[in-house]
C-alpha positions as CSV (number, residue, x, y, z in Angstrom):
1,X,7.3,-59.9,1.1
2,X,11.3,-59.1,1.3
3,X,13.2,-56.7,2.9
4,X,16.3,-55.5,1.7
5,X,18.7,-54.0,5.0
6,X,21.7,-51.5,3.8
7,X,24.4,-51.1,5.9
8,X,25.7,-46.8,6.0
9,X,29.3,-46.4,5.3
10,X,29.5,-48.6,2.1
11,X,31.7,-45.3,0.3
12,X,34.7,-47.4,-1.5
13,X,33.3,-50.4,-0.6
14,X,34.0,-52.8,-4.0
15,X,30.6,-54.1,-4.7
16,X,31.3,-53.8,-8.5
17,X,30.8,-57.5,-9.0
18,X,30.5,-58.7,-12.7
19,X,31.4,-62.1,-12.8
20,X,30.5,-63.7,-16.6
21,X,30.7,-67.2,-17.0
22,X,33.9,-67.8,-18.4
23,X,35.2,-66.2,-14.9
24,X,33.1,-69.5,-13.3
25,X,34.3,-71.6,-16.2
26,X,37.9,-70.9,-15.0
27,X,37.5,-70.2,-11.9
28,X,40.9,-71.7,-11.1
29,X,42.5,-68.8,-12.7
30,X,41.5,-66.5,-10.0
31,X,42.7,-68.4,-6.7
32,X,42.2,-65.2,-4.9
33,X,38.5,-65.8,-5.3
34,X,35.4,-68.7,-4.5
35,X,33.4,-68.3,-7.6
36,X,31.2,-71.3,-6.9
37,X,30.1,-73.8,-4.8
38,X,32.7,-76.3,-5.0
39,X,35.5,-73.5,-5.6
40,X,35.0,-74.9,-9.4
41,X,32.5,-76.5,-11.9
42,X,34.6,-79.6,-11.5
43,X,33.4,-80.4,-7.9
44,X,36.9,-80.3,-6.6
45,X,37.0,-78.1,-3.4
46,X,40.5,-77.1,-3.9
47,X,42.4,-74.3,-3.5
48,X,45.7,-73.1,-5.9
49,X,46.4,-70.9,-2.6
50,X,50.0,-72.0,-1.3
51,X,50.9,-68.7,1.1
52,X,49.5,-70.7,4.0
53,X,52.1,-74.1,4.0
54,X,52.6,-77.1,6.4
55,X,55.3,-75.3,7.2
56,X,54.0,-72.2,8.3
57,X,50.3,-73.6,9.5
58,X,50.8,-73.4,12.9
59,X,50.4,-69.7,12.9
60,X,47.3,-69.4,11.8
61,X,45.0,-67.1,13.9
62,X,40.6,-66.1,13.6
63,X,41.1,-62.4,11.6
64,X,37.5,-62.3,12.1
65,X,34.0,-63.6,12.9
66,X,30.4,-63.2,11.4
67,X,27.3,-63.8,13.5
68,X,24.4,-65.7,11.3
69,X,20.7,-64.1,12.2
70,X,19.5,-68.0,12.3
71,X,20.4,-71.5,13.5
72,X,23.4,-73.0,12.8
73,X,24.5,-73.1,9.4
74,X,26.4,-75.0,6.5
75,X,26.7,-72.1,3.8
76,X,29.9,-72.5,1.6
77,X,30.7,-68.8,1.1
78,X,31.7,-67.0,-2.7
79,X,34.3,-65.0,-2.7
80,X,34.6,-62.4,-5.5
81,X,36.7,-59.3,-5.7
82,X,37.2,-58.6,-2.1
83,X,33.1,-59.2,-1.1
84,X,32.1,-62.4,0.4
85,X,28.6,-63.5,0.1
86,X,26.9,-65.5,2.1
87,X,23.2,-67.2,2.4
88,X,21.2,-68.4,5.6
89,X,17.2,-69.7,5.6
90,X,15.3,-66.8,3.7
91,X,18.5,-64.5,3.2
92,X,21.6,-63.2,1.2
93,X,24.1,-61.2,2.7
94,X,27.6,-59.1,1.5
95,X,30.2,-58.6,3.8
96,X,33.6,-57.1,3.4
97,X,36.2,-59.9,2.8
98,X,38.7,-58.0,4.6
99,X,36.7,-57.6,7.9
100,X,33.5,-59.4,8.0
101,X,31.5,-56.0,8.1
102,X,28.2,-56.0,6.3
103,X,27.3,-54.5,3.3
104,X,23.5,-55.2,2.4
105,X,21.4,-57.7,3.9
106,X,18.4,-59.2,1.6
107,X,15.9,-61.5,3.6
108,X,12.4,-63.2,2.8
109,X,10.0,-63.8,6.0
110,X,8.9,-67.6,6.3
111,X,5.3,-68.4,6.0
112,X,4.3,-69.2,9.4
113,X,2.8,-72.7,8.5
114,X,6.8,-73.5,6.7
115,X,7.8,-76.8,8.0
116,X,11.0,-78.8,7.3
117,X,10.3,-82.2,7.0
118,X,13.4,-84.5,7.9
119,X,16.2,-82.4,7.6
120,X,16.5,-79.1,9.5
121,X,16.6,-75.2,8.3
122,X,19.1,-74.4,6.6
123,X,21.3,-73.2,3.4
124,X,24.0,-74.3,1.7
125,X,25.2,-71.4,-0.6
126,X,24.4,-69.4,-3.2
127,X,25.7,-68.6,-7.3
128,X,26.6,-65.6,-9.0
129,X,26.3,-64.6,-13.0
130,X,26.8,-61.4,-14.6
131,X,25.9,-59.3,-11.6
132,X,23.5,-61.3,-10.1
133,X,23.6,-63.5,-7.3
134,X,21.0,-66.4,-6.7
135,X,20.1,-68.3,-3.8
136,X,17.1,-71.4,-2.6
137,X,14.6,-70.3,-0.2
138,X,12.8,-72.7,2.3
139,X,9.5,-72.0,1.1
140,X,10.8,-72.9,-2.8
141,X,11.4,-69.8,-4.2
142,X,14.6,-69.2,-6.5
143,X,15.8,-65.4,-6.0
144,X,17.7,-63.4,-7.9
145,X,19.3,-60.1,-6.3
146,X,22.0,-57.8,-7.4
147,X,25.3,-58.3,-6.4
148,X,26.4,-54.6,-5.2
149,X,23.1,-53.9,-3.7
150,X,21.0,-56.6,-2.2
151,X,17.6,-55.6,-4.6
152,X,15.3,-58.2,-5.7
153,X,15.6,-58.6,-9.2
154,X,13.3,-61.7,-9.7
155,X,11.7,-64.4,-7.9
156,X,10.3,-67.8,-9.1
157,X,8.2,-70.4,-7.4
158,X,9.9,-73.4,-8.0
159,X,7.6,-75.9,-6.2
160,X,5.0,-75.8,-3.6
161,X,6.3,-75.4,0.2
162,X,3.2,-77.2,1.9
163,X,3.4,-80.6,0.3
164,X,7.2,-80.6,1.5
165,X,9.5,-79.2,-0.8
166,X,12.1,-76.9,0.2
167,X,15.5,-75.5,-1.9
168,X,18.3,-76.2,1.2
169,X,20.8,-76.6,-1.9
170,X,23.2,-74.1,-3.5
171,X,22.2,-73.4,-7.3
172,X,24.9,-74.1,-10.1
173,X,25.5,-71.2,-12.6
174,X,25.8,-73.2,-16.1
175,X,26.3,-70.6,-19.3
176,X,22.7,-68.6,-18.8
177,X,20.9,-70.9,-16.8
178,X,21.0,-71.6,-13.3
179,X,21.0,-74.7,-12.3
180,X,19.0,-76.1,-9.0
181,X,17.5,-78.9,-7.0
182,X,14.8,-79.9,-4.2
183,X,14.5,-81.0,-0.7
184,X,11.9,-82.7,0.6
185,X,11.9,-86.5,-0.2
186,X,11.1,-87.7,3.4
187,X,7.4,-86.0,2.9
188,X,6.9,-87.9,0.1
189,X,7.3,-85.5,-2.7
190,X,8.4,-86.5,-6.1
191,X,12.5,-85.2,-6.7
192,X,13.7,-83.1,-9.9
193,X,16.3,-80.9,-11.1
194,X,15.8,-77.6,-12.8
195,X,17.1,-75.0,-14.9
196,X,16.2,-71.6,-14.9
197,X,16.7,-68.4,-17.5
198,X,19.4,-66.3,-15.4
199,X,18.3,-63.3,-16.8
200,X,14.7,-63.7,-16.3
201,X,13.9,-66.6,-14.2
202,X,11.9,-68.2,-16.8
203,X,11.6,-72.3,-16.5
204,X,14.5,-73.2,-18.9
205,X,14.1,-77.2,-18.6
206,X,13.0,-79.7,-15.7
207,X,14.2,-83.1,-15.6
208,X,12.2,-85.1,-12.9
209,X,14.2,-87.8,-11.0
210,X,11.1,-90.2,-10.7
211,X,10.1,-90.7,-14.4
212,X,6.2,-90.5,-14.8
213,X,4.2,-92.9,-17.6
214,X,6.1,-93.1,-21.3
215,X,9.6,-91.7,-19.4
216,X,12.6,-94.1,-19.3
217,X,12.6,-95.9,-15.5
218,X,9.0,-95.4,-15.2
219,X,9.0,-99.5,-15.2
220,X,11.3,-99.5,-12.1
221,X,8.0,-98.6,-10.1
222,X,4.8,-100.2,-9.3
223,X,1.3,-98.9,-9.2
224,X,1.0,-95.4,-8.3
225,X,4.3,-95.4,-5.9
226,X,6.3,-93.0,-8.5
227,X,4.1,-90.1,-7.3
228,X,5.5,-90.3,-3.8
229,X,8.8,-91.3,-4.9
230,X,11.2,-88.9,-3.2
231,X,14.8,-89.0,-4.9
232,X,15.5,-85.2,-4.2
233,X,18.3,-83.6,-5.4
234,X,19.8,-81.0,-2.5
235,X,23.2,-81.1,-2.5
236,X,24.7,-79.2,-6.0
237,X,26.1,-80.7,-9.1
238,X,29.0,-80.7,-11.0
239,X,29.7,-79.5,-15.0
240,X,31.7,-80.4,-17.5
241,X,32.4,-77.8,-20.2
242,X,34.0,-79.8,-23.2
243,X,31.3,-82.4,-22.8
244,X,27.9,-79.8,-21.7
245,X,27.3,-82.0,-19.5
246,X,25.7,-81.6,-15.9
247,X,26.4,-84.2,-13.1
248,X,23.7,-84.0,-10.2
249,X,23.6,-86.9,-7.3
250,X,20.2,-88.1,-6.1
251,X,18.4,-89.2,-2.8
252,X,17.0,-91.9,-1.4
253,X,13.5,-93.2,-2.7
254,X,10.2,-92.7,-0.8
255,X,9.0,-93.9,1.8
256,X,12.8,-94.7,3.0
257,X,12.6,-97.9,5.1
258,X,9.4,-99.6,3.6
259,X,10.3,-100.9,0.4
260,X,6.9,-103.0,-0.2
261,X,5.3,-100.2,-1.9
262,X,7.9,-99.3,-4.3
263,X,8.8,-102.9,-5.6
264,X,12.0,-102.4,-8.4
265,X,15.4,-100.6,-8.3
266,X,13.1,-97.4,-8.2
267,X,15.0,-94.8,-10.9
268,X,16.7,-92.7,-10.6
269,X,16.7,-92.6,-7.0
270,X,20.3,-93.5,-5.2
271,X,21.6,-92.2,-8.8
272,X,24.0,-90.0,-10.4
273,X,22.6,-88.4,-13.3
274,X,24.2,-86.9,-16.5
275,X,21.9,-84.3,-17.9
276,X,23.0,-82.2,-21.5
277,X,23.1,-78.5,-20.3
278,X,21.4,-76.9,-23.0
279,X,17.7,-79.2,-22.6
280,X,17.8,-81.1,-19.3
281,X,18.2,-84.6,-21.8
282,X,19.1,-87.3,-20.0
283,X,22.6,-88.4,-21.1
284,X,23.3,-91.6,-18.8
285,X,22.2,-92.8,-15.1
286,X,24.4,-94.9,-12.6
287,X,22.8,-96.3,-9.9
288,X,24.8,-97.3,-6.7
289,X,21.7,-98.3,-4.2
290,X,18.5,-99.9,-6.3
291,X,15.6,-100.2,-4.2
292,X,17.6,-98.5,-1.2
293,X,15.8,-99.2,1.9
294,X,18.2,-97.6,4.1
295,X,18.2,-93.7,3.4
296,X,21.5,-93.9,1.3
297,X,21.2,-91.2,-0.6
298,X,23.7,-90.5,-3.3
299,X,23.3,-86.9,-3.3
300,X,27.4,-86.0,-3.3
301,X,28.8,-83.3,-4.9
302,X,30.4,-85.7,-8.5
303,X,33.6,-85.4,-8.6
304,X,35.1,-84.4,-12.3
305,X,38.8,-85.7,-12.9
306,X,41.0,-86.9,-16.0
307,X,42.8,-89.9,-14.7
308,X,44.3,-93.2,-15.8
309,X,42.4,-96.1,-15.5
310,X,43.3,-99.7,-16.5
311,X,46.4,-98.1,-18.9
312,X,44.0,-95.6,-20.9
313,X,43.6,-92.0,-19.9
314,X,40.0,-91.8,-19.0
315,X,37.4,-88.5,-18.1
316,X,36.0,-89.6,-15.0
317,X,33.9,-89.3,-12.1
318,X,34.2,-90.7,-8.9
319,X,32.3,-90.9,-5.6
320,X,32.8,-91.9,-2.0
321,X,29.0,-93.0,-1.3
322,X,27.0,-92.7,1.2
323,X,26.4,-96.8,1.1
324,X,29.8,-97.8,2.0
325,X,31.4,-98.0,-1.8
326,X,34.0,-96.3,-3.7
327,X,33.1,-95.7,-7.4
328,X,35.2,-95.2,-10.5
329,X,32.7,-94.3,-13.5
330,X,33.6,-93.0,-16.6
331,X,31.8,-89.2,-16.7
332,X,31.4,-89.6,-20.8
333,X,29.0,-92.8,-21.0
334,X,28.4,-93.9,-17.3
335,X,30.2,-96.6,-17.2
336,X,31.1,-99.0,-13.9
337,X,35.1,-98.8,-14.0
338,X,36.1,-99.7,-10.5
339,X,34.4,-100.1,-6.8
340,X,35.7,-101.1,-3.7
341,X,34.5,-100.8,0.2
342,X,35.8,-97.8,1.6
343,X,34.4,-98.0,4.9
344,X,32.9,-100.5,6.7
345,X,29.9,-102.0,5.3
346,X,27.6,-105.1,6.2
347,X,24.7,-105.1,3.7
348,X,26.9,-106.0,0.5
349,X,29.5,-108.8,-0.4
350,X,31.0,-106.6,-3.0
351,X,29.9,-105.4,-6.2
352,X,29.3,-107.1,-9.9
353,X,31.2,-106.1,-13.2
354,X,28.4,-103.5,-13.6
355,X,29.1,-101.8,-10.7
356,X,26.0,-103.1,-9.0
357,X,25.9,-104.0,-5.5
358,X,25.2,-107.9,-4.2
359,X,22.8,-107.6,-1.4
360,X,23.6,-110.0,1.9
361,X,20.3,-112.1,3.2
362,X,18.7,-110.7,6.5
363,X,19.7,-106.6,5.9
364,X,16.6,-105.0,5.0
365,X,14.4,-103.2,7.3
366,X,12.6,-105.3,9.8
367,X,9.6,-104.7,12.7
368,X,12.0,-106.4,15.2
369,X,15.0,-104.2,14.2
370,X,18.1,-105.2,11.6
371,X,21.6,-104.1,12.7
372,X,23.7,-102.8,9.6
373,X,27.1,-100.4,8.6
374,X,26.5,-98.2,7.8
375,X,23.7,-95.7,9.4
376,X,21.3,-93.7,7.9
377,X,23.4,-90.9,7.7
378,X,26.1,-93.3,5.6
379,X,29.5,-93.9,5.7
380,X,29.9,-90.2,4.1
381,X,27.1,-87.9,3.9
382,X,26.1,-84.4,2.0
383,X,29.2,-82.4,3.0
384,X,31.9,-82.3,0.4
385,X,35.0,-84.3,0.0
386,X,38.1,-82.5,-2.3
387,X,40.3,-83.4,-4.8
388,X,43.9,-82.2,-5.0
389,X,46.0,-82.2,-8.0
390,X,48.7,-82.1,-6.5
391,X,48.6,-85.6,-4.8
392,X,45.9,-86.9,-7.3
393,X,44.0,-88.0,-4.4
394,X,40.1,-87.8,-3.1
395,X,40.3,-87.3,0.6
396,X,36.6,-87.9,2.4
397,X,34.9,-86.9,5.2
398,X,33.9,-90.8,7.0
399,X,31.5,-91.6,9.2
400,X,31.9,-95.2,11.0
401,X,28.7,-96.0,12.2
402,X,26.3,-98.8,12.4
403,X,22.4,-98.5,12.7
404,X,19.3,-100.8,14.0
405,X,17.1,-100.0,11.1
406,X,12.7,-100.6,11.4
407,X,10.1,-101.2,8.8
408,X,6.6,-99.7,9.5
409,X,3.5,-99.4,8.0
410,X,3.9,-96.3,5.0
411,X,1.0,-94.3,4.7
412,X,1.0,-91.2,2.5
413,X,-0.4,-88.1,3.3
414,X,0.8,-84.7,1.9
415,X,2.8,-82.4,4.0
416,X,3.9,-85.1,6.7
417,X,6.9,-87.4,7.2
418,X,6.8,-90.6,4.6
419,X,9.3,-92.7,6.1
420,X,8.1,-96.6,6.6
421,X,10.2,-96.6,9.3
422,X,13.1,-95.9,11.4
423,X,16.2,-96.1,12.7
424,X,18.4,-96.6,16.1
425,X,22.0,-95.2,15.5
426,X,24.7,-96.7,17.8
427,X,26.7,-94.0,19.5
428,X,29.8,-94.0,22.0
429,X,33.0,-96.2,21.3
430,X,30.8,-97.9,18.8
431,X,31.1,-94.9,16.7
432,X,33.8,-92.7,15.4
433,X,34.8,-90.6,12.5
434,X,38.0,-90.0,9.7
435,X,39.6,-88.1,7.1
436,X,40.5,-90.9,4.1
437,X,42.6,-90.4,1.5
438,X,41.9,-92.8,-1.4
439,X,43.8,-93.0,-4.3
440,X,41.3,-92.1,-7.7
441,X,42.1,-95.2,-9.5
442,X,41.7,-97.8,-7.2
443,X,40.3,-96.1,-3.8
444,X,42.9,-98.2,-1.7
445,X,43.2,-95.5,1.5
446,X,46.5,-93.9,1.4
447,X,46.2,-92.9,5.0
448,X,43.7,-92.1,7.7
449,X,42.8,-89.7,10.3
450,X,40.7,-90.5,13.3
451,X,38.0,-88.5,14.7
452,X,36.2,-89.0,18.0
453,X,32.7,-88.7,16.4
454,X,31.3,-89.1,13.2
455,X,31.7,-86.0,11.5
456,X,29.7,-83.5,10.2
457,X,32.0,-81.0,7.8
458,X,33.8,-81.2,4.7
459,X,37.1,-80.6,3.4
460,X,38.6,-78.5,1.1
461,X,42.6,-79.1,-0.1
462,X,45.1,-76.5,-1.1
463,X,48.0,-76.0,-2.9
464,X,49.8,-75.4,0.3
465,X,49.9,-79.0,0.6
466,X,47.0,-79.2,3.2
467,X,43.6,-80.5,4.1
468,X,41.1,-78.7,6.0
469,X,38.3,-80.4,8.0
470,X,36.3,-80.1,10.7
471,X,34.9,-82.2,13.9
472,X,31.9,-82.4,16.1
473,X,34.1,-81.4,18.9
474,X,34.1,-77.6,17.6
475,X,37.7,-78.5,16.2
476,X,38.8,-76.8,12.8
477,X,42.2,-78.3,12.2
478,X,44.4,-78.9,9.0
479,X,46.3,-81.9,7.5
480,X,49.2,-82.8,5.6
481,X,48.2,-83.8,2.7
482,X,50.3,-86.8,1.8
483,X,50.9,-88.3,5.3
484,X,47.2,-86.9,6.9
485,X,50.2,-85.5,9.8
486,X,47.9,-83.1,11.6
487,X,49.8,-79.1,11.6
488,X,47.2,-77.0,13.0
489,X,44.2,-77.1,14.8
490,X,41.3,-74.3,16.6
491,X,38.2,-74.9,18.9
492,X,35.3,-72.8,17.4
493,X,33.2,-73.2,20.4
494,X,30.3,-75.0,17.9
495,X,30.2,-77.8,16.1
496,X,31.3,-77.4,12.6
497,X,29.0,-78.1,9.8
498,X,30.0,-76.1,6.6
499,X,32.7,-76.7,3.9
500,X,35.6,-74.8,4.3
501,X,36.8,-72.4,1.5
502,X,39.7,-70.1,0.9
503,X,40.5,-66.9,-0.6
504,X,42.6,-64.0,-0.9
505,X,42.5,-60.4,0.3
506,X,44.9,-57.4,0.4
507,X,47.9,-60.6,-0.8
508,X,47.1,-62.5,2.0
509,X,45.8,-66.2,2.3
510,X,42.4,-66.8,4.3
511,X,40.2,-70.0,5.1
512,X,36.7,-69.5,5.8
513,X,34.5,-72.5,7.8
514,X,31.1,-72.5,9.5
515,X,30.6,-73.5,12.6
516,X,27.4,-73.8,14.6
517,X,26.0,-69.8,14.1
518,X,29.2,-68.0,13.1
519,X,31.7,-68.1,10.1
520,X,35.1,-67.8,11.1
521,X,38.1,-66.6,9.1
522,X,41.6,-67.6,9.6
523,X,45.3,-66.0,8.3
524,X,48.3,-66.2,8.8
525,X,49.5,-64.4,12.3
């Protein structure tokens, strides 16, 4: 049930890929390369590339262009030794870094009763170990291929398509494991993350995001209501090596706008999660959104930095949130540093010394229709933001928009939308987008860049002193980094949806984005 395409003409071709984890581990060694999802295990999105400059950005020109077989896609490429790889719904592909030609071609046909159940089709990555590369199917398979030729090595069943799940997420390579999560938590299903041998696919650990009987949080739900729980976990996580410690966000609980049946802050829903490497043992929990009842998911990409924090040099991790907040934790314990309103936000009137959120009268979920900031789709959403080093700055993809949210009646039933409800998004002037730069320590916005629309792309940062972002208006464009000055901008035709990365090839500088069906790759003229 896969098929496995060659492309003639590969002679020379370097598809020699051996990539051991200390090559992930310090991956910001190799700038010339995209070893993982978020460029490193730190969740940074940042490039030490500096060839392409504020300076010189204005000459940047497309190189060339990929067509994706599918619907429009949000893949955040690797790039290793010359060969990017790429992923759509049901395939892995190879293409040569230098030109965009393709190499091997591995797909998976779709069952023909697959549904996607509040989110559309679609792939965010893959990971690669050793010589292997892995990669999330929408049925819920976890596949392993080889790296120079595109044949199926393994493939595991991870959970059961028809009830709803789906893998939509890019796995995390962590030592020998490979590290993934679920989709699926509008259709009711109940969220976890796993770990899986990378050498034979075997089940290394599971840790399940809505605890059953006897698990810590189980007591945060009523009744039977942790079966149908949600809390998914698709977008990927974060790792820190010293401590072995995985960071994963997770989603919203189930059903979304009909809290009745889920009285409790519902754990570990809204939640990011700090899981020991080796056994999937739950190290701490923060939870920004208890008993969310507006879709605000917290599945971000954590973001790993080493920072000052009230005078004492702290390890921590931060997060733009879907729900409005900026969060300061500290990544060894889990502790509530520093939060503050990044965006704007009607449902809170701040946050407590814990870090937990005081909920304004009259914003929950009504039959008649509530009107809050921000939307469904939050104030930020799954694509990533980036850190730069250089500035010591998180900049973040914003959304500005307000929603009328409705509660329904909830009534489970596997394999169908769970939602409780609904939700009218306002649109037009009411609307609008940015890029924010926030400083780590106290998320006060350094600057800010307007968009016309909400937008639906991440950034990346560079050590040419830029941001890259993208708009709904089919606009690819980059930013200074310390004044958010734009330098350069290019109309894709499409709206872009993926996370930019960059790499090099043959000593020059590239930056790689998708947009709508194609990936485009830019250099310097």
């Amino acid at each position: 049930m896969r098929r496995r395409d060659f492309v003639s003409g590969l002679a020379g071709m370097p598809l020699a890929a051996q990539v051991p984890f200390e090559r992930v581990l310090n991956a910001g060694a190799e700038p010339r390369n995209w070893l993982t999802y978020s460029g490193n295990l730190l969740g940074h999105r940042y490039s030490p590339l500096a060839q392409i400059t504020v300076e010189n950005a204005a000459r940047l020109r497309p190189v060339w262009v990929y067509q994706f077989p599918d619907t429009s896609n949000q893949v955040s490429p690797l790039v290793v030794d010359g060969v990017m790889y790429l992923t759509a719904p049901q395939a892995m592909m190879a293409v040569d870094a230098r030109t965009g030609r393709n190499l091997w071609r591995w797909s998976r046909p779709a069952p023909k009763d697959l549904q996607t159940i509040g989110f559309g089709r679609t792939n965010r990555g893959a990971a690669i170990l050793g010589d292997t590369l892995y990669a999330g199917t929408l049925d819920g398979y976890l596949v392993a291929v080889d790296a120079k030729s595109g044949v199926e090595r393994w493939a595991v069943e991870v959970a059961d398509y028809k009830v709803g799940h789906c893998i939509t997420v890019a796995p995390l390579a962590v030592r020998d494991k490979i590290v993934v999560g679920i989709s699926g938590g509008e259709a009711g299903v109940r969220g976890f993350v796993d770990a899986y041998d990378a050498r034979t696919g075997k089940r290394a650990w599971r840790f399940w995001t809505v605890p059953g009987p006897g698990e810590k949080g189980h007591d945060t739900w009523l009744n039977e209501a942790w079966k149908t729980g949600g809390a998914t976990t698709w977008v990927t996580g974060s790792y820190d090596a010293d401590l072995d410690l995985v960071y994963w966000g997770v989603g919203n609980p189930g059903p979304d706008w009909n809290g009745d049946v889920r009285p409790g802050d519902n754990l570990f829903s809204c939640s990011f999660i700090a899981l020991e490497a080796a056994t999937g043992k739950l190290r701490w929990h923060f939870q920004f959104t208890p008993h969310d009842t507006h879709d605000w998911d917290a599945t971000h990409v954590p973001v790993l930095v080493d920072a000052t924090i009230r005078g004492r040099a702290r390890k921590l991790v931060i997060n733009a949130n879907r729900n409005g907040f900026y969060y300061v934790l500290d990544r060894v314990t889990g502790e509530f540093l520093h939060g503050n309103a990044f965006a704007k936000q009607t449902w809170a009137s701040g946050l407590d010394d814990k870090g937990r959120p005081m909920a304004l009268p009259n914003t929950e979920p009504t039959e008649q229709g509530t009107l809050v900031w921000p939307s469904l789709q939050g104030a930020t959403n799954w694509f990533s933001p980036t850190y730069s080093p250089r500035t010591g700055w998180l900049y973040v993809p914003v959304r500005e928009m307000g929603a009328i949210y409705y509660k329904r009646e909830a009534v489970y039933k596997p394999g169908t939308f769970f939602a409780g409800g609904g939700e009218m998004a306002q649109a037009g002037d009411k609307a609008w987008g940015a890029v924010r730069a926030l400083e780590v320590a106290t998320g006060k916005t350094m600057w800010d860049f307007r968009l016309h629309s909400p937008t639906w792309a991440g950034l990346m940062s560079t050590a040419g002193g830029l941001v890259f972002g993208g708009s709904n208006e089919s606009n690819f464009f980059a930013l200074e980094a310390r004044t958010g000055k734009p330098v350069w901008d290019y109309q894709t035709g499409g709206r872009v949806t993926g996370n930019p990365v960059s790499f090099e090839v043959d000593g020059r500088q590239h930056v790689a984005v998708a947009s709508d069906r194609v990936l485009l790759v830019f250099s310097l003229a």
